[in-house]
ZAMARGU-4260 file (C-alpha; in steps of 0.2 Angstrom, whole numbers, plus 5000, padded with zeros to 4 digits):
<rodrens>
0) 5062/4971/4988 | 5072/4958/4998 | 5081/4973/5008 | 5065/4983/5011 | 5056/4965/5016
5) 5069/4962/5030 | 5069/4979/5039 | 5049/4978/5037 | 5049/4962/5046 | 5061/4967/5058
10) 5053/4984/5062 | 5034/4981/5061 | 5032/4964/5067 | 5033/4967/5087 | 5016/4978/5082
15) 5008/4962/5073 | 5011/4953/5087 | 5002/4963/5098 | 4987/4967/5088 | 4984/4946/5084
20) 4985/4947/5103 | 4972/4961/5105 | 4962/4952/5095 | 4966/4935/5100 | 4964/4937/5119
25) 4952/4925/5128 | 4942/4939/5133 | 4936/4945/5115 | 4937/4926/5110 | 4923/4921/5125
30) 4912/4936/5118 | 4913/4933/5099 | 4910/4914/5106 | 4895/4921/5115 | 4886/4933/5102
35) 4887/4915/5089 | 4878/4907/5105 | 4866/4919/5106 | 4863/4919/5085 | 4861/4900/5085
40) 4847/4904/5097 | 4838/4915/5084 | 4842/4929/5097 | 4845/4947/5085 | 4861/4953/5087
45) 4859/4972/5086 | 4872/4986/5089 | 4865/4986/5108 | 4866/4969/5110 | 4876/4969/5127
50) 4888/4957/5122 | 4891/4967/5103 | 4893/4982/5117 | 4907/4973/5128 | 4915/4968/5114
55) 4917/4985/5107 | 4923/4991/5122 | 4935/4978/5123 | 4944/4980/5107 | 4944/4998/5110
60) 4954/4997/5125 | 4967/4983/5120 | 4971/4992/5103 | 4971/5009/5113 | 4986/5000/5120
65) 4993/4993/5102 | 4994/5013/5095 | 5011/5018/5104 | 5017/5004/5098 | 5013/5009/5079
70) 5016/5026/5083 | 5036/5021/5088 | 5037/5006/5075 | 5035/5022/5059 | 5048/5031/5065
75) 5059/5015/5061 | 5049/5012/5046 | 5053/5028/5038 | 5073/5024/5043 | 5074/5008/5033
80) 5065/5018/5020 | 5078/5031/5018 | 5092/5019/5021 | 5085/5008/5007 | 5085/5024/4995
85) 5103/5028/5000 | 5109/5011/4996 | 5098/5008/4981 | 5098/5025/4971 | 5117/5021/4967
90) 5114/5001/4964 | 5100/5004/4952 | 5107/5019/4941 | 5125/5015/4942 | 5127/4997/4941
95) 5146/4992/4938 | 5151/5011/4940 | 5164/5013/4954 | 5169/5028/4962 | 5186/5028/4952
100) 5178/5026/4937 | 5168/5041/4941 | 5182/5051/4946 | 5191/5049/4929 | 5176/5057/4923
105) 5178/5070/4934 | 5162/5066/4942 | 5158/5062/4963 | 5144/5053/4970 | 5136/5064/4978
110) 5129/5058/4997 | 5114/5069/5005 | 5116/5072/5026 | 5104/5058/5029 | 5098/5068/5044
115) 5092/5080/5031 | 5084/5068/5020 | 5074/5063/5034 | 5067/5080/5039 | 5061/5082/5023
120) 5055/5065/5021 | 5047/5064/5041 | 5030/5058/5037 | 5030/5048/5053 | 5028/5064/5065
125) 5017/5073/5053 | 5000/5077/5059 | 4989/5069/5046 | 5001/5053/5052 | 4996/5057/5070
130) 4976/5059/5065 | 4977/5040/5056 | 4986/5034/5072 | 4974/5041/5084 | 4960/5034/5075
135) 4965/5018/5072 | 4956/5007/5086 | 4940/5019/5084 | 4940/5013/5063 | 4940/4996/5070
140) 4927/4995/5081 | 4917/5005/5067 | 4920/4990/5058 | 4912/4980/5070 | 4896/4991/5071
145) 4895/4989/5050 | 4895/4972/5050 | 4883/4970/5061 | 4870/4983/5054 | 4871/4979/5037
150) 4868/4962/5043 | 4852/4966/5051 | 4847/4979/5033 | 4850/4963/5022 | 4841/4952/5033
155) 4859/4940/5036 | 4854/4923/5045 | 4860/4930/5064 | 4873/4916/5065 | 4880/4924/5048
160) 4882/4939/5055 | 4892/4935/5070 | 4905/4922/5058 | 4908/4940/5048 | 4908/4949/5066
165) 4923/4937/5070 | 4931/4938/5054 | 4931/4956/5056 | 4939/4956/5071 | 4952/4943/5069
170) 4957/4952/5051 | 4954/4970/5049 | 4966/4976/5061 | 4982/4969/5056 | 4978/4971/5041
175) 4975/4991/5043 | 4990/4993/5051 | 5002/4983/5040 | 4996/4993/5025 | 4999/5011/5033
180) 5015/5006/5040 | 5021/4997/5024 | 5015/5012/5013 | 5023/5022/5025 | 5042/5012/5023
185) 5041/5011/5002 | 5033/5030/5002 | 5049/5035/5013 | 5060/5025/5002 | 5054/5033/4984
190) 5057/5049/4989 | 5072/5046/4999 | 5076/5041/4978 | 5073/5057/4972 | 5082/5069/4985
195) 5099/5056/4980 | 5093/5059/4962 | 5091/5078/4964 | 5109/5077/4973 | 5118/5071/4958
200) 5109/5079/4944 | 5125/5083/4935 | 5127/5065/4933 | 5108/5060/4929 | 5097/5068/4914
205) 5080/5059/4919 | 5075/5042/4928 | 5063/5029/4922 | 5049/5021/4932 | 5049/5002/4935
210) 5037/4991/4942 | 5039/4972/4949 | 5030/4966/4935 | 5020/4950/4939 | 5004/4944/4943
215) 5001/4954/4959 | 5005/4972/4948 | 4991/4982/4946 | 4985/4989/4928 | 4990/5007/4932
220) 5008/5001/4939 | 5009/4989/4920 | 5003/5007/4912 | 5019/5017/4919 | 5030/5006/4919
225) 5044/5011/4906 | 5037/5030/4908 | 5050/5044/4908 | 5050/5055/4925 | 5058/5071/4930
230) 5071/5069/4942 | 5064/5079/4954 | 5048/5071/4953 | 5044/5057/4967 | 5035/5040/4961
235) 5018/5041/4964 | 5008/5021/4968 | 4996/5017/4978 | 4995/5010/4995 | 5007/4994/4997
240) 5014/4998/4979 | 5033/4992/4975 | 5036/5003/4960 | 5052/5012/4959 | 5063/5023/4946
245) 5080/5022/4939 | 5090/5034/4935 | 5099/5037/4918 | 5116/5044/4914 | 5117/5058/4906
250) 5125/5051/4888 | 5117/5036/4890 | 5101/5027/4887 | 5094/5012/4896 | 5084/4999/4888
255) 5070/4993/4898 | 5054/4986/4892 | 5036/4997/4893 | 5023/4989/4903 | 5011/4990/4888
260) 5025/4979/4877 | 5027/4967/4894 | 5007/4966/4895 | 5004/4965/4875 | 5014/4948/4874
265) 5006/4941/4889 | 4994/4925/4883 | 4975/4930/4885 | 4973/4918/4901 | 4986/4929/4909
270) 4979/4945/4902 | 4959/4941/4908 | 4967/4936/4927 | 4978/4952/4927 | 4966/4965/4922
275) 4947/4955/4925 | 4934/4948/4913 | 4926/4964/4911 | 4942/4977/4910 | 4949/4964/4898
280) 4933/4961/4885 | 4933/4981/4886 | 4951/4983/4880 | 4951/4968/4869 | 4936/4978/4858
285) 4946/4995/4861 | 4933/5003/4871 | 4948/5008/4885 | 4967/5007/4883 | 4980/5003/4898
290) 4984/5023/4902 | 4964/5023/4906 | 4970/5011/4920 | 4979/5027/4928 | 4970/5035/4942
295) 4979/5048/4951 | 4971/5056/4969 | 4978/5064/4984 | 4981/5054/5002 | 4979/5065/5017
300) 4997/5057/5024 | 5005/5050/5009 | 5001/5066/4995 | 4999/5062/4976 | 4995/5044/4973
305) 4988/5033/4960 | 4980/5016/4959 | 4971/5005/4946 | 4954/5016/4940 | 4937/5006/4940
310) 4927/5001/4922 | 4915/5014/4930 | 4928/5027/4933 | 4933/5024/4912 | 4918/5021/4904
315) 4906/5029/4917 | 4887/5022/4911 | 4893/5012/4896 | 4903/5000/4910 | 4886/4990/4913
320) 4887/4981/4897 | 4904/4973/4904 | 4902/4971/4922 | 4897/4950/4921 | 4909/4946/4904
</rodrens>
């Protein structure tokens, strides 16, 4: 994580920069600061309230300008991806195993053309990439529009409704980019994983997912973790996920821990936090069991994915009785 962190920062964070600076330019600031004028005066503020109307147009134009700057910061991002899995795929299945002790087994590392693994990887050029990218100033100034009319539908206090207006503004954009473009890095690096795994299947038999288990791991990710995998399958998590897969010797076995052991010995406090009152009084009675946490579905850009399902995606009607416990 440490390697993947330091190329993120080095790569994404010109673009971060920019957007706070989109955002956080005296222009938008002297608008948002004029709609919660307006609301202290009891004034609606309504989708065509001139001032909601400038502001729209102005976030549209300054993050217009941020896009080519995302657009060029996930070529790099799918780089340190790939060079991650490079370095990585050997340090995490062959710890301790140098190239001489290969050799006397008559085995060779095999190394990929990285050019290669990255035309095969190249989700930053792909169109579904390109349709995100293209979209991304339009989705926020969406945002904008949303807050506002759903404060208007549930009757929001006007000076309510312009404090959410600015959180919106000041948060949702960084936030949407970081998350497709770290996604974008740790998808790149997984199946940068696989392709070195496949590349040296005379030496590996199968890999094992891992997750970073702690208190930010999400139910699905503590489900698989310790699960066996096909080589040539690529790890499958969610948006942001850090899980990975080691690969195993052939001969050889490697002793790691299931998520559902790691979880089982937790202490109840640490259990209710991790999976939520209501997911945790529904396990506790055997109503759901941690593989129910496993949602899989497919991401227009990133392909097969899974994330942590919902008490109603496991119990459908019966999740009621667990939603306040």
């Amino acid at each position: 994580m440490r390697l993947l962190d330091g190329n993120y920062t080095r790569a994404a964070d010109l673009v971060v920069q920019a957007i706070s600076g989109a955002t956080g330019n005296p222009r938008t600031k002297s608008l948002l600061g004029l709609i919660e004028s307006e609301a202290a005066k009891g004034i609606a503020i309504t989708p065509d309230h001139p001032a909601v109307r400038l502001l729209r147009a102005e976030l549209q134009e300054q993050l217009g300008a941020v896009r080519p700057l995302l657009n060029n910061a996930a070529g790099q991002l799918q780089q340190t991806g790939i060079q991650a899995g490079s370095t990585l795929a050997r340090q995490l299945s062959l710890p301790g195993i140098g190239d001489s002790a290969l050799a006397q087994i008559g085995v060779a590392w095999k190394t990929p053309d990285p050019e290669a693994v990255a035309r095969l990887i190249d989700t930053a050029t792909s169109e579904a990439w390109q349709r995100e990218i293209k979209r991304f100033s339009a989705n926020v100034t969406d945002d904008i529009l949303k807050v506002v009319v759903r404060g208007m539908v549930e009757g929001l206090n006007p000076l309510t409704t312009a404090r959410a207006l600015a959180d919106a503004v000041e948060g949702l954009p960084i936030n949407r980019a970081g998350t497709m473009m770290r996604t974008l890095q740790l998808s790149s690096y997984r199946k940068s994983l696989t392709t070195y795994h496949m590349a040296n299947a005379d030496i590996f038999s199968h890999k094992i997912r891992v997750a970073a288990l702690d208190g930010r791991t999400c139910m699905s990710c503590v489900a698989l973790h310790g699960t066996t995998m096909r080589l040539d399958e690529d790890v499958a998590d969610h948006h942001n996920g850090r899980c990975s897969a080691i690969a195993v010797v052939r001969g050889m076995s490697r002793d790691i821990q299931t998520g559902t052991d790691w979880f089982e010995a937790l202490p109840e406090n640490r259990q209710r936090q991790q999976m939520g009152g209501g997911a945790f009084a529904a396990w506790k009675e055997g109503a759901i069991a941690l593989p129910d946490f496993v949602h899989k579905y497919d991401d227009a850009i990133f392909g097969p994915m899974v994330r942590e399902a919902s008490l109603k995606q496991m119990l459908g009607p019966d999740a009621k009785a667990y939603y306040r416990r």
